[in-house]
N, C-alpha and C positions, 0 to 999 in steps of 0.2 A: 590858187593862182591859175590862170586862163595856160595852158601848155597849146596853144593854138589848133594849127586842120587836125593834126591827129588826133589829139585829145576829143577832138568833136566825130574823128571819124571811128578811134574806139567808143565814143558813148552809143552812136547809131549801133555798131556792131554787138553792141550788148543788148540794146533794147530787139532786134532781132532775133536772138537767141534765146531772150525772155518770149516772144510772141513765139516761136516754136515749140518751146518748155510747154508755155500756158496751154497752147493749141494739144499737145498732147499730153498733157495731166487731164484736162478735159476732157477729150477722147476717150482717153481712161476711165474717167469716173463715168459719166455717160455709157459706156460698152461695158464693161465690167463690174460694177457697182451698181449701178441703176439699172442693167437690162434693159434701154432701152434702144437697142440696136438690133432687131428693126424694129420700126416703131412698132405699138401694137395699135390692131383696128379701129379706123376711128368709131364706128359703130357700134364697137364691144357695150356689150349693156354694162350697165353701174354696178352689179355687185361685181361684175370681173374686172370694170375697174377697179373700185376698191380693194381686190384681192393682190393687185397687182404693187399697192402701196401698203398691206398691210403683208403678204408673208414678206419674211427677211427685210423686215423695219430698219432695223439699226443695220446692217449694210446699204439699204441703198438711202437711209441718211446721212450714211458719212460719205457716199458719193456727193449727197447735194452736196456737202461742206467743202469736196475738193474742186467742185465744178463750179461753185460761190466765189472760191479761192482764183482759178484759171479763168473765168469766163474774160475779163476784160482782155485776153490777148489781143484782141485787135488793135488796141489802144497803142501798146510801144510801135506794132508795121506800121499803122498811119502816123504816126509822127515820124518815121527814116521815112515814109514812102514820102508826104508832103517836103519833109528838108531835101530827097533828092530831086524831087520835081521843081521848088524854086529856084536849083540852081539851075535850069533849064528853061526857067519863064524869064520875060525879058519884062522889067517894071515891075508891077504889083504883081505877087504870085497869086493869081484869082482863082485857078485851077487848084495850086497846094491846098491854100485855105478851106476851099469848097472839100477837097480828099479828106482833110484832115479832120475837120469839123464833124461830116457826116460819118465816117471811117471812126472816131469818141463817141459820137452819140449812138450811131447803130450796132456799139459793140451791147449797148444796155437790153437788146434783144436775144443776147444770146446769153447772159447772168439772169436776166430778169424770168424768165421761163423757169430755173432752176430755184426760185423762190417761191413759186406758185407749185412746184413740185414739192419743195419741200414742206407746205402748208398744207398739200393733201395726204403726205406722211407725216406731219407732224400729231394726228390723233385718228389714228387705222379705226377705231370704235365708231367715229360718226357715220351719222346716214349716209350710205352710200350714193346716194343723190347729190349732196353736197360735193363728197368727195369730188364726184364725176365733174361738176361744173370748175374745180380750179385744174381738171386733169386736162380739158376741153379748153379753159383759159389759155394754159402754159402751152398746150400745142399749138393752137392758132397761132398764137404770138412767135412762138419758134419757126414757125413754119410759113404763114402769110407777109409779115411787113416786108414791102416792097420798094416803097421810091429812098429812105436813105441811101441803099447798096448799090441801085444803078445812075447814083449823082456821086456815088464815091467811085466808080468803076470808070464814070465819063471821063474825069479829069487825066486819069493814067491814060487810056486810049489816045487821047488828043494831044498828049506828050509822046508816047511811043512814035508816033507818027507825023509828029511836027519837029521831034530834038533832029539837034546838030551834029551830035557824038556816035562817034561808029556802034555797030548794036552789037560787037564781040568784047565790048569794056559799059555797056552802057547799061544802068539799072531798067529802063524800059526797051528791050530791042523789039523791032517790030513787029516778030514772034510771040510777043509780051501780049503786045494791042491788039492781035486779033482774038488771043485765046480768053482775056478780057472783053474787047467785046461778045464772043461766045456764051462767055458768062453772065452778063448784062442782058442778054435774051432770055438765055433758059431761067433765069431768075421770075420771069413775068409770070412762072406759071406757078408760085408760088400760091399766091392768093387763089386760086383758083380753088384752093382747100376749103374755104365757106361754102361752097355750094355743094359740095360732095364726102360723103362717108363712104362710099364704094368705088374702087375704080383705078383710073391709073391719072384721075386730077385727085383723088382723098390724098390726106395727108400723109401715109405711106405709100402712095401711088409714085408712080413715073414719073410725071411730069413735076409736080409740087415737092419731091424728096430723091428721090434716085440718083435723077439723072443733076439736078442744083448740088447736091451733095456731092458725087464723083465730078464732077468737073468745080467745085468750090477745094475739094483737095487737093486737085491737081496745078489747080493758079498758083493756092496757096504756099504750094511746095515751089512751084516756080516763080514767083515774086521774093519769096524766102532769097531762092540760091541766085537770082539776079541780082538783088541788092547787095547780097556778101559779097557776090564776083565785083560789083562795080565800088563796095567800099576798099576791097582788095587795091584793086586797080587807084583807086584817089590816094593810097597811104603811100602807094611805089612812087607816083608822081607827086608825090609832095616830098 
């Protein structure tokens, strides 16, 4: 039976604390299980890649399995983050739909890496050649795709900065939009990883992982606690 706003505003409150869950089980399995924080070189020759998937096998494939499990956390933020932006668009919510859409389907770049990971652990014995090409797969992929994430980044920004609702009760205060759009920049230098193995554009570089990474934690953590404050705030007012 439908128990009306609250009902709807504890399911938002729980699909958040699942996307923090996933976000750090992830984390987890990635930095702990896998080692692979920080990245290693993109340049590293093939048999140091393969070594890197063949000692402690069976740990960093039970990492793939947890980070198989967690990857899709982006999925539950973009559905609260799209239902709180509708209620801020006036007519069709064009911007929700566009967050929401891209925010599901770009979360398949951060699962899908850990399957190509786990294809290069799944037989430590093969030519280390082979290995290297799904180790080189899974990193590009983790590390270059670019227009999903600043088409999902648009839509918050241009709510931050076009709602109505004061920004001490509001899921996007305008603090939100700019660190968002921040992020929406330093994102561009992702790709930048195809052209370089050395450097501070390579895939454990500056530009392409550093600095995407510490400012992608830092949204993250603050689009988190904006949402709970502003579902906080919708449960007192109802």
């Amino acid at each position: 039976m439908n128990q009306g706003p609250n009902a709807s505003i504890g399911t938002q409150r729980l699909f958040v604390w699942l996307a923090i869950a996933g976000a750090l089980l992830f984390a987890f399995a990635w930095i702990a299980l896998m080692r692979f924080f920080p990245p290693p070189p993109a340049d590293l020759p093939a048999d140091q890649v393969a070594a890197l998937y063949s000692a402690h096998n069976v740990r960093f494939r039970i990492g793939v399995i947890l980070a198989l499990i967690a990857g899709g956390f982006l999925v539950p933020l973009s559905i609260v983050i799209s239902v709180q932006m509708a209620r801020l668009e006036r007519g069709i919510p064009i911007w929700a739909i566009l967050q929401g859409l891209t925010g599901a389907i770009g979360s398949a770049f951060i699962w899908l890496p850990a399957v190509a990971w786990a294809v290069a652990a799944f037989t430590p014995e093969r030519a280390p050649e082979l290995t290297a090409i799904f180790h080189e797969f899974a990193w590009l992929m983790f590390i270059t795709p670019l227009s999903l994430f600043p088409m999902q980044l648009l839509g918050i920004i241009y709510i931050a900065f076009t709602k109505e609702e004061p920004d001490n009760v509001s899921a996007f205060p305008r603090w939100l939009g700019y660190l968002t759009a921040w992020q929406l920049v330093q994102s561009f230098g992702g790709p930048m990883a195809v052209l370089f193995k050395t450097g501070i554009f390579s895939w454990n570089g500056l530009l392409p992982f550093w600095l995407p990474l510490s400012l992608f934690g830092a949204w993250y953590a603050a689009i988190c606690w904006t949402l709970l404050r502003a579902l906080r705030c919708q449960r007192a007012a109802d």
